[in-house]
C-alpha positions in Angstrom: -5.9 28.7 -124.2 -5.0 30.8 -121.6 -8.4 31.9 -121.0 -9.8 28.7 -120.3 -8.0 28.2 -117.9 -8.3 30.8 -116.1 -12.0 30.6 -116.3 -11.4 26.8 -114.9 -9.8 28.0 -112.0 -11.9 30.9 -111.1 -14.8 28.1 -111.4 -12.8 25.8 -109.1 -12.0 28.7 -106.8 -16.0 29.9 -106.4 -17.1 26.1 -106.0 -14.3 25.7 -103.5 -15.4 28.7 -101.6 -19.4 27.7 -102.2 -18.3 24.0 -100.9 -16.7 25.3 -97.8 -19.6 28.0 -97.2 -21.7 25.1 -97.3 -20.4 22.8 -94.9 -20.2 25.6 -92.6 -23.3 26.4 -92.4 -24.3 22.3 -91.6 -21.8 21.9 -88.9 -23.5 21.7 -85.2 -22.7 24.6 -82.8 -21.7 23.3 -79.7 -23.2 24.9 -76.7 -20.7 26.3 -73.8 -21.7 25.0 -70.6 -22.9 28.4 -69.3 -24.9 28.8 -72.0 -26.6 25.4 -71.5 -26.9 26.7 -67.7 -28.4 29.6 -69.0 -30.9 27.9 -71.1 -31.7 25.6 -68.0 -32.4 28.5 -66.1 -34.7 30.1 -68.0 -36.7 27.0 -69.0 -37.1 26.3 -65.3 -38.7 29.9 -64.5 -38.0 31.5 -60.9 -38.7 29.0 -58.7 -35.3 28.0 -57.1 -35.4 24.0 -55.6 -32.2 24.4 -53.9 -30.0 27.2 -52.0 -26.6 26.5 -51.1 -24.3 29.5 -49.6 -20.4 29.0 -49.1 -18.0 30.8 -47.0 -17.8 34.2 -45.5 -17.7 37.0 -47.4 -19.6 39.7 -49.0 -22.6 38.1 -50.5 -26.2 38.3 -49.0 -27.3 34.7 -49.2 -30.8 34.5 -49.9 -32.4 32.1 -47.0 -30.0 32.7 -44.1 -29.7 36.6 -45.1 -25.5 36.1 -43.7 -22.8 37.4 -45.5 -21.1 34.9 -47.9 -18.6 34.6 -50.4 -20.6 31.9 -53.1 -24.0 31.3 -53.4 -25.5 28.6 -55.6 -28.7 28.2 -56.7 -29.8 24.9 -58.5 -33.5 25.2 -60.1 -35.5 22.6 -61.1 -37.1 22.2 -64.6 -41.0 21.5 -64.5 
């Protein structure tokens, strides 16, 4: 008797683990914002629609060629 039911709960045990391994897998991964900003860019390709520099500080902005401290760059998708 004893070893029926330990076979019954080392069945319940792997169809427990199978179950949860299972619904894992079909859950949706959410996406982080930068890596939806990251997918954005690359779908869009290099050709930047709008350049936006901030501050002063030590970054090169791209169409004004001043030192700034932020520089945004917002591309467009085709």
């Amino acid at each position: 008797m004893k070893r029926i039911v330990r076979i019954a709960a080392v069945a319940a045990l792997v169809a427990a683990a199978g179950w949860g391994s299972y619904t894992h897998d079909r859950q949706e991964r959410d996406m982080t914002d930068l890596m939806s900003e990251n997918v954005e860019a690359l779908a869009a390709g290099e050709s930047a629609t709008k350049i936006v520099c901030w501050g002063v500080g030590s970054v090169d902005c791209p169409t004004t060629h001043n030192k700034v401290e932020i520089v945004r760059i917002s591309y467009a998708p085709y």
